[in-house]
N, C-alpha and C positions, 0 to 999 in steps of 0.2 A: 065550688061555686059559692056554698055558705058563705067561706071566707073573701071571698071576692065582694060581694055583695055587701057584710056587714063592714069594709073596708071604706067601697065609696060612698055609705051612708056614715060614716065617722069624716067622714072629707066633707061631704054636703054640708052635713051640723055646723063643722068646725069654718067653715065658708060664711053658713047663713050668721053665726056669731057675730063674725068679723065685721060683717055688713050693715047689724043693726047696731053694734059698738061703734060704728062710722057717723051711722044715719042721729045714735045721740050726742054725739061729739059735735057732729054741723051743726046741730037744731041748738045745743049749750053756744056753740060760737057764735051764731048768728041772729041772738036774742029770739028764737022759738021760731024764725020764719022757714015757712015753708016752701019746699024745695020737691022739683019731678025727682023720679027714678032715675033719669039722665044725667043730670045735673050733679044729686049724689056720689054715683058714681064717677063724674069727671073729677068733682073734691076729694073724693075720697083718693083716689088714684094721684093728684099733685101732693096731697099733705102726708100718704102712707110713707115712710120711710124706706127704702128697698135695699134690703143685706144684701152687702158684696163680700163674697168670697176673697179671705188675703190668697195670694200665691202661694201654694204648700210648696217648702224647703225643703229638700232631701238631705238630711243629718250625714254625714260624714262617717262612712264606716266603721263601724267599732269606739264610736265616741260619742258625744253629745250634739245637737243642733246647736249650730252657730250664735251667737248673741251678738244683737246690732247688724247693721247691713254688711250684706253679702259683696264681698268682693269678688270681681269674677277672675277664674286663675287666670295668670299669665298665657297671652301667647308664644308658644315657640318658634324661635325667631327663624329666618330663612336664612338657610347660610349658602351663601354664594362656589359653588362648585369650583376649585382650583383649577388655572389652564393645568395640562400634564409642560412637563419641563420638556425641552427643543434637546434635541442631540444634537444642537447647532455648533458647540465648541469638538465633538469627535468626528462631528461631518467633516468641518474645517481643517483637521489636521489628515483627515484620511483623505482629503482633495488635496491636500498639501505634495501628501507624499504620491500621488498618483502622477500631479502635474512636475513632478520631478523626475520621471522618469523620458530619460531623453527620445526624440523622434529616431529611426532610424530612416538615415535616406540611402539610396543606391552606391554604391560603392565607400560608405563608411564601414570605415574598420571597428566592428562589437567589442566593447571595452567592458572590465570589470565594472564600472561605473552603469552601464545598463541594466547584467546582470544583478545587482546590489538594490540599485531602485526598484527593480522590478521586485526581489525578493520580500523588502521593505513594505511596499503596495500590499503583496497578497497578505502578508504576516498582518496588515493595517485591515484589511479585509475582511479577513480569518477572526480576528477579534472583535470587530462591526460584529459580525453574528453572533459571539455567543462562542465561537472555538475557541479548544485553549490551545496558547501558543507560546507559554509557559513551557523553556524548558525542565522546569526540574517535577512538571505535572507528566511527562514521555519518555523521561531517560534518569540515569544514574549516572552523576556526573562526577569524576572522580580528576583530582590534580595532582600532579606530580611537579617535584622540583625538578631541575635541569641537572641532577646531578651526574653527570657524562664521564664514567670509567673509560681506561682506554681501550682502543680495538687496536685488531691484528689488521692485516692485510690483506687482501683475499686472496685464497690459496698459499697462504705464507705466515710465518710466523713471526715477521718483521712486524712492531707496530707501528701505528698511522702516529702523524703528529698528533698533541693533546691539548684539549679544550682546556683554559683557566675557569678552574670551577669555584667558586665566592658562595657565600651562603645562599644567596639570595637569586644569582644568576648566571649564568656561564659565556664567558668571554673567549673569544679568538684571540689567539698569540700577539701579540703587541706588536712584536717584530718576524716579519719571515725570512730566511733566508732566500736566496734568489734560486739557489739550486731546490729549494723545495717549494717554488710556486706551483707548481705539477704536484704536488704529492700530498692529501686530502689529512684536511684537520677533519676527527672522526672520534668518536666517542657513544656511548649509548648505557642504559641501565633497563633492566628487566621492572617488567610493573606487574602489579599484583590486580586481576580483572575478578569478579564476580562472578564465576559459575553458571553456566545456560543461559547467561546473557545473551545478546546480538550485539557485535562491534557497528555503532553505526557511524562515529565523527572523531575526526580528532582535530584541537584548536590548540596552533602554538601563538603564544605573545611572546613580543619582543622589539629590539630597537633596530635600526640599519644603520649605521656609523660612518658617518664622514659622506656631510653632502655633496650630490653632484658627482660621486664616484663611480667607478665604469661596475658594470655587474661584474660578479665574480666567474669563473670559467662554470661554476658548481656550486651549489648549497641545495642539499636535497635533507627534510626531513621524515622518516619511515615509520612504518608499526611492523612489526614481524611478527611473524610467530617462526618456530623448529623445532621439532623434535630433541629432545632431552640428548644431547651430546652431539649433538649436529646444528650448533647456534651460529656457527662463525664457515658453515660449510651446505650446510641448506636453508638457510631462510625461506619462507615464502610471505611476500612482500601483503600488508592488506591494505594500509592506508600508504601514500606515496607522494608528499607536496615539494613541489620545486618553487625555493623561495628564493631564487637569484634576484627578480627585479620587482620584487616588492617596494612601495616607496619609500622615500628616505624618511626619519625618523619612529617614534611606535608604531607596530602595526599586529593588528591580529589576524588571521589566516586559518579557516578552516576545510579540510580537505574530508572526501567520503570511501568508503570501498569501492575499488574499482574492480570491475570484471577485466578477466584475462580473456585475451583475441578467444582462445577456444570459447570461452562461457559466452560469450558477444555474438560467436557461431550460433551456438547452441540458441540462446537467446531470440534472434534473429528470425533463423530458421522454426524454432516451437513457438514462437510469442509465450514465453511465459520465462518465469527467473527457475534456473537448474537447481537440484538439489543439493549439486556443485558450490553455489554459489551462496546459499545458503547455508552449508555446512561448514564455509569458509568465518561467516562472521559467528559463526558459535561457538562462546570460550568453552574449552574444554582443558582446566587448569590440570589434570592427568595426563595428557599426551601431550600437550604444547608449551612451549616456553614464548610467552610473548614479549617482545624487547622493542623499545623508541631509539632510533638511532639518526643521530646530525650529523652531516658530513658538508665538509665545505672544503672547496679547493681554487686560488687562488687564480692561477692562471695569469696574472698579473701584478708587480708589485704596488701597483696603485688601486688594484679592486677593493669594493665597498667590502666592511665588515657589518661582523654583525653579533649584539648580543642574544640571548636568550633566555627570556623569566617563567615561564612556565607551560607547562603542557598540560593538557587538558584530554582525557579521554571519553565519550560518550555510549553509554551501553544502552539497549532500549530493555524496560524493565519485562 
């Protein structure tokens, strides 16, 4: 309390100063006239000067205060949020290939051309989301040339006519005689598969020679497998395409494993695939000898030929 007290008596003092330092400064201005207490004080109060506080600067961390006026920092500018980009050009080709796939109406006959769009679509589809449909992200995809050694004849030792084999592709006799229109140009060569793969496709390319010519009696390409000295005496067939009316010039042709009538039984009757069926596409390069074999037979001296550049095998990894 002491201290409180000798506090507002230092304020009083220094108050009643100020006031009679006022009252002789009016009375020196105003050549000695005399002035109320009222009046003093309203002088006093216009001619006192009244300190104003500058605005305290906050110094810049770890450095000196500013010299000269302050500029205020920059604002940070507003950046306008990018639209996201339109999948307007993948929409447009996935409607493309949708709207391509033909109507079917009553009594039209379903052509590869249905199947093909349709396939095209879903593959267009499948990739819309985010599947891959990439084959070399599913499979192991292994090519072979058409190099076509000769074959025997079934159950005979006789050989079949011989495919002209070129580096590059393998061609049908130029010339046939009339007596061996009946009797199959044939050929084939053993391939070398992957181990506990799954056979799942085979794709041949190639030409069809001479437009507008009638099918051949026959042109069938195969995948075999047989047991090791039983090639030419038990095959069992796994992939199986008949290329007689494929259209005229390049064409590529892919064919899958087909189930035999029993497995199609089985199948049918279990709803699910046999162990049959899958023990079929599983290479097992110790028991089996797997062989691609062409065979084509004329049936005509005017039927269409045909080259052959390569074959294609498909394993799933």
């Amino acid at each position: 309390m002491a201290n409180i007290r000798s506090k507002s008596s230092l304020a009083a003092k220094s108050g009643a100063s100020a006031q009679v330092k006022a009252r002789e400064a009016v009375r020196k201005a105003t050549g000695g006239r005399e002035f109320t207490e009222a009046q003093i004080e309203v002088i006093t109060a216009a001619f006192t000067p009244v300190e104003r506080t500058p605005p305290k600067q906050t110094p810049p961390v770890g450095g000196n205060p500013p010299v000269g006026p302050v500029t205020p920092p920059p604002q940070p500018q507003q950046t306008v949020p990018e639209e996201p980009q339109t999948n307007f050009e993948i929409d447009t080709k996935l409607q493309l290939l949708i709207s391509s796939i033909p109507r079917a109406n009553p009594g039209d006959i379903i052509t590869s051309e249905y199947h093909n769009s349709l396939r095209d679509a879903v593959r267009g589809i499948a990739s819309r989301i985010g599947l891959s449909v990439s084959a070399t992200s599913e499979f192991q995809i292994l090519t072979f040339s058409p190099a076509f050694l000769p074959t025997t004849q079934k159950n005979s030792t006789a050989l079949n006519l011989k495919w002209d084999v070129m580096l590059n592709r393998a061609v049908l006799p130029s010339v046939i005689a009339e007596a061996d229109l009946n009797r199959p140009v044939s050929g084939g060569f053993v391939v070398q598969l992957p181990d506990n793969a799954a056979i799942f496709q085979m794709i041949v390319r190639g030409t069809r020679l001479g437009a507008a010519a009638p099918n051949p009696k026959e042109f069938n390409i195969s995948l075999t497998r047989a047991k090791f000295g039983k090639e030419t005496t038990d095959p069992v067939p796994l992939i199986v395409m008949d290329l007689k009316a494929v259209k005229d010039g390049a064409f590529e042709e892919d064919g899958s494993v087909k189930l035999t009538e029993e497995e199609k039984n089985k199948f049918n009757s279990e709803f699910l695939i046999t162990t049959t069926t899958i023990e079929r596409q599983i290479i097992d390069n110790s028991t089996w000898n797997y062989t691609v074999v062409a065979e084509w037979t004329a049936g005509a001296a005017t039927a269409a030929k045909f080259e052959i550049n390569s074959i294609q095998i498909l394993c799933t990894v």
